[in-house]
C-alpha positions as CSV (number, residue, x, y, z in Angstrom):
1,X,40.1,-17.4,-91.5
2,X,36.5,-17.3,-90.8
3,X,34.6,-20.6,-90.2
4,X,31.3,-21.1,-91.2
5,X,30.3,-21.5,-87.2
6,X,30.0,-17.2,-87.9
7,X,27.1,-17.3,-89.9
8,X,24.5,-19.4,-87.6
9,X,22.8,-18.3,-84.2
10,X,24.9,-17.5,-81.5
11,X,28.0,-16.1,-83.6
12,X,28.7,-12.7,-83.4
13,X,28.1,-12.0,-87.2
14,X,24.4,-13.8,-86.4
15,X,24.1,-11.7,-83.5
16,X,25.1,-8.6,-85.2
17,X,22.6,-9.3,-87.8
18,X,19.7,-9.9,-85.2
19,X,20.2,-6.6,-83.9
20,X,20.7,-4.4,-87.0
21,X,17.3,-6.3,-88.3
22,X,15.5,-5.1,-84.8
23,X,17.0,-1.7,-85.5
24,X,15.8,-1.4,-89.1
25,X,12.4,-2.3,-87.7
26,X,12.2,-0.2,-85.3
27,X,13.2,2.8,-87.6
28,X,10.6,1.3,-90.3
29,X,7.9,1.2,-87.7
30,X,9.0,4.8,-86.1
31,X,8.2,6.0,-89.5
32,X,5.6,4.5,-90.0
33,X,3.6,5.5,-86.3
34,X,4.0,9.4,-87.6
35,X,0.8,8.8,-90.1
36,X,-1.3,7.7,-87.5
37,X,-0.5,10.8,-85.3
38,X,-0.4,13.1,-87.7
39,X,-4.0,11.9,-88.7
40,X,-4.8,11.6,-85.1
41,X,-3.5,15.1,-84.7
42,X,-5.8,16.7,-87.7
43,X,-9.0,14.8,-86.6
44,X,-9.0,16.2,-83.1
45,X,-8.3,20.2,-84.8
46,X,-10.1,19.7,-87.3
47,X,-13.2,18.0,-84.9
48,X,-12.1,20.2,-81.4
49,X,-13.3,16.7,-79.7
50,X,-10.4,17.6,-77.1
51,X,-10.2,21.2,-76.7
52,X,-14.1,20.7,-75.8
53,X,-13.1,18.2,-73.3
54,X,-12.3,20.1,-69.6
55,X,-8.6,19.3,-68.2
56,X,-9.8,17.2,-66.0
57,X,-11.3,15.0,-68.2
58,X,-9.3,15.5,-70.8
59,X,-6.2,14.5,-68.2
60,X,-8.5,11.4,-67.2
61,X,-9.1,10.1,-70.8
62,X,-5.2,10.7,-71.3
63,X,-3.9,8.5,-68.7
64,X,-6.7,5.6,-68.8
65,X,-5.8,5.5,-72.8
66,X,-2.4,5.8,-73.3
67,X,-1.8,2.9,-69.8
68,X,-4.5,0.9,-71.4
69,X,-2.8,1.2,-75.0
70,X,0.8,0.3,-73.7
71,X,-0.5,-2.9,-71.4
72,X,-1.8,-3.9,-74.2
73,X,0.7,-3.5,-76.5
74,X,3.1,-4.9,-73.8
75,X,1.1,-7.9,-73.9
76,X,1.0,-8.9,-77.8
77,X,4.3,-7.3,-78.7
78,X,5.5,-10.3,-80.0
79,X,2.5,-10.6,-82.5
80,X,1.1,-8.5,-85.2
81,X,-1.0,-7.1,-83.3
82,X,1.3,-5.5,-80.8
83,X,2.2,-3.7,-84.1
84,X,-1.7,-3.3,-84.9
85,X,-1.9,-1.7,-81.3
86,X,1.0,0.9,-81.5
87,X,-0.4,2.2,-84.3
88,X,-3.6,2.6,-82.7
89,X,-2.0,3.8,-79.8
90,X,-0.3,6.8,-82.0
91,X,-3.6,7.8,-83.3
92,X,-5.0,8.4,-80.1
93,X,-1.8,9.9,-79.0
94,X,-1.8,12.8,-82.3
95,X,-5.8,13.0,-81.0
96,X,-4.5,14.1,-77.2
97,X,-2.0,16.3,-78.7
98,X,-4.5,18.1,-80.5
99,X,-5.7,20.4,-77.7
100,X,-2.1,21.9,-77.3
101,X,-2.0,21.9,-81.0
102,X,-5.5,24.2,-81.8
103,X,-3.9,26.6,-79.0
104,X,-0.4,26.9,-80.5
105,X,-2.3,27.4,-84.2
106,X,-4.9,30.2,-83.0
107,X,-1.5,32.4,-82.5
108,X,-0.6,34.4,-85.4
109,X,3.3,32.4,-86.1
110,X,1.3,29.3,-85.1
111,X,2.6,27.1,-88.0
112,X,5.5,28.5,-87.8
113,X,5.8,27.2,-84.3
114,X,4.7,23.8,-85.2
115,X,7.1,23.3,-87.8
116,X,10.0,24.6,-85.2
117,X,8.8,22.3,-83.0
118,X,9.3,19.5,-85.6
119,X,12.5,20.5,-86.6
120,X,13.7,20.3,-82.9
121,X,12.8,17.2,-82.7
122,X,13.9,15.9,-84.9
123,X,17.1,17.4,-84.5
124,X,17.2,16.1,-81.0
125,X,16.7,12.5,-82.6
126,X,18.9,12.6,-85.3
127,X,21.7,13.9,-82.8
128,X,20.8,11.2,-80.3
129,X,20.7,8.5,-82.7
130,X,24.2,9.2,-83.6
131,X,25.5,9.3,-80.6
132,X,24.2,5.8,-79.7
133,X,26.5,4.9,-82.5
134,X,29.9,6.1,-80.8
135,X,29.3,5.8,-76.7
136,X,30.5,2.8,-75.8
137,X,29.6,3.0,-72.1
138,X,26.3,0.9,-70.6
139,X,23.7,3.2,-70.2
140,X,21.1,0.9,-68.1
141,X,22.0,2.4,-65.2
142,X,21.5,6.0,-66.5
143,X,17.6,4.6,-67.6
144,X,17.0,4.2,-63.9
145,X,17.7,8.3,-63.2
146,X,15.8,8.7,-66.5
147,X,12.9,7.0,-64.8
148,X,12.5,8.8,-61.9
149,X,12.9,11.6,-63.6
150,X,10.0,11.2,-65.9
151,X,8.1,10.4,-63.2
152,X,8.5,13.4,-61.5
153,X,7.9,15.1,-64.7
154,X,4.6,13.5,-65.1
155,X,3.1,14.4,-61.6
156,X,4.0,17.8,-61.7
157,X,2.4,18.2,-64.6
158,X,-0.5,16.9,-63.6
159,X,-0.4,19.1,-60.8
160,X,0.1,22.0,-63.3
161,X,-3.3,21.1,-65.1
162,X,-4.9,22.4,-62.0
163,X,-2.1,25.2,-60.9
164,X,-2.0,26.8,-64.1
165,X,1.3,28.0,-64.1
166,X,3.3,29.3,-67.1
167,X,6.2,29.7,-65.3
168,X,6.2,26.1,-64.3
169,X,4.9,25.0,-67.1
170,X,8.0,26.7,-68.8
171,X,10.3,24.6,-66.4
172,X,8.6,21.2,-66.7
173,X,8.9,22.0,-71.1
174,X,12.8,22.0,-70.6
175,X,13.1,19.5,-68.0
176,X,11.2,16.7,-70.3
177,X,12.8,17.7,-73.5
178,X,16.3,16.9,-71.7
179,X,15.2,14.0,-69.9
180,X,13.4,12.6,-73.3
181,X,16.4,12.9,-75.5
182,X,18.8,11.2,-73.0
183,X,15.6,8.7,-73.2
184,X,15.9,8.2,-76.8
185,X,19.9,7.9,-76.8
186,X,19.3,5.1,-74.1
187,X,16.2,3.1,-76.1
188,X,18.5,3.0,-79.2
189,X,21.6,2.2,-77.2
190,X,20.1,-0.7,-75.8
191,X,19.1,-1.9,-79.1
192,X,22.4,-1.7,-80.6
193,X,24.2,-3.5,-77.7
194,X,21.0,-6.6,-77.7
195,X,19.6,-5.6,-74.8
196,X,16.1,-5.2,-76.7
197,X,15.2,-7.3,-79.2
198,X,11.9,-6.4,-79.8
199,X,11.4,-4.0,-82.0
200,X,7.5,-2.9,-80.8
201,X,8.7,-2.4,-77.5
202,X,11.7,-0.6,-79.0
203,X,9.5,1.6,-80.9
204,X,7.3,2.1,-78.3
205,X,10.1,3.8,-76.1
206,X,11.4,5.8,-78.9
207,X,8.1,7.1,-79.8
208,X,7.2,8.1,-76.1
209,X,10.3,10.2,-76.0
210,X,9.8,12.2,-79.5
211,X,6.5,12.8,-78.5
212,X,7.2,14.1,-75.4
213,X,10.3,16.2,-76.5
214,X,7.7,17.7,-79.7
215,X,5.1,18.5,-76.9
216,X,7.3,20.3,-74.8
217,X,9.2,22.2,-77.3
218,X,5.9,23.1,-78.5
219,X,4.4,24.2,-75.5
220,X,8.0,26.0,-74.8
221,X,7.4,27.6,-77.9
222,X,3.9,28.9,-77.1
223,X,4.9,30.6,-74.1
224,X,7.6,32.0,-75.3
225,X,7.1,33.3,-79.2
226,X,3.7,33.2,-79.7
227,X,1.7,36.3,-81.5
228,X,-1.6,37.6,-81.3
């Protein structure tokens, strides 16, 4: 017999509801973050503001931007304009991504590379998605590996940007899209089970690891089958 105590805070059917509402808008607002970068993306090809930027600059304006853009978005997350700021913070994100993006399309399969890039990602998000449907075990441990991880990940590659290795580039491409997917699996996970209930902080996550995963297989890509 159900009792109407279900449908009011605190029940599990209210608290069900709560979380499938954050995960709807965090899909919504997932969706929604890919015009911005896309746009982002086309400006800075279309403009070659980045390319004519040096690495070191370029690496600079990078990490001020996208810290600035997630303090601040950490900060009004619970208003519209955390949502406001994420979409800002996508735009510039498509703009930085534009300097791998004019290399990868001055290759003779470039497009075609882009679009495999896409696919992969999405593939990797569609597969990880599902499978925060069926584990059942806590993952907020795992995020703490996941962490470290990334962060190793990150300064290498800032040390790359003055090494200029392909070969470590190559390694850092497959170490980020594994560690990024198993981010994404966690992000969602933790919305499912309540653990997030914000959904621009949610999005946030889940945006950080697709782009990461697209850059990488992109970059992967570009070593590996581009043409002349």
């Amino acid at each position: 017999m159900t009792t109407n105590t279900e449908h009011f805070g605190g029940s599990p059917l209210a608290l069900g509801a709560e979380r499938n509402r954050v995960l709807r808008n965090t899909y919504a607002l997932l969706a929604l973050s890919m015009i911005p970068t896309v746009l982002g993306a086309w400006v800075g090809v279309a403009t070659g503001i980045t390319s004519a930027m040096s690495p070191m600059i370029s690496l600079v304006v990078f990490l001020a931007g996208a810290f600035g853009f997630m303090f601040a978005i950490q900060r009004n997350a619970n208003s519209g304009l955390g949502v406001a700021l994420l979409l800002g913070f996508t735009f510039f994100m498509g703009l930085m991504l534009a300097r791998l993006l004019s290399v990868v399309l001055s290759m003779g399969n470039g497009a075609s590379l882009v679009m495999m890039a896409f696919a992969g990602t999405s593939a990797a998000f569609f597969a990880m998605s599902l499978l925060s449907t069926v584990v059942k075990r806590d993952l907020s441990g795992f995020s703490r590996f996941l962490f470290i991880g990334a962060i190793g990940i990150l300064v290498v590659g800032i040390v790359n940007v003055f090494v200029q290795s392909s070969a470590l580039m190559m390694t850092l491409a497959v170490l980020a899209i594994l560690v990024f997917s198993a981010f994404i699996l966690v992000d969602l996970k933790r919305v499912r089970d309540g653990e997030e209930t914000n959904y621009v902080m949610a999005t946030l996550g889940v945006y950080l690891s697709l782009y990461n995963v697209f850059q990488s297989l992109l970059a992967m890509f570009g070593i590996l089958g581009g043409e002349d």
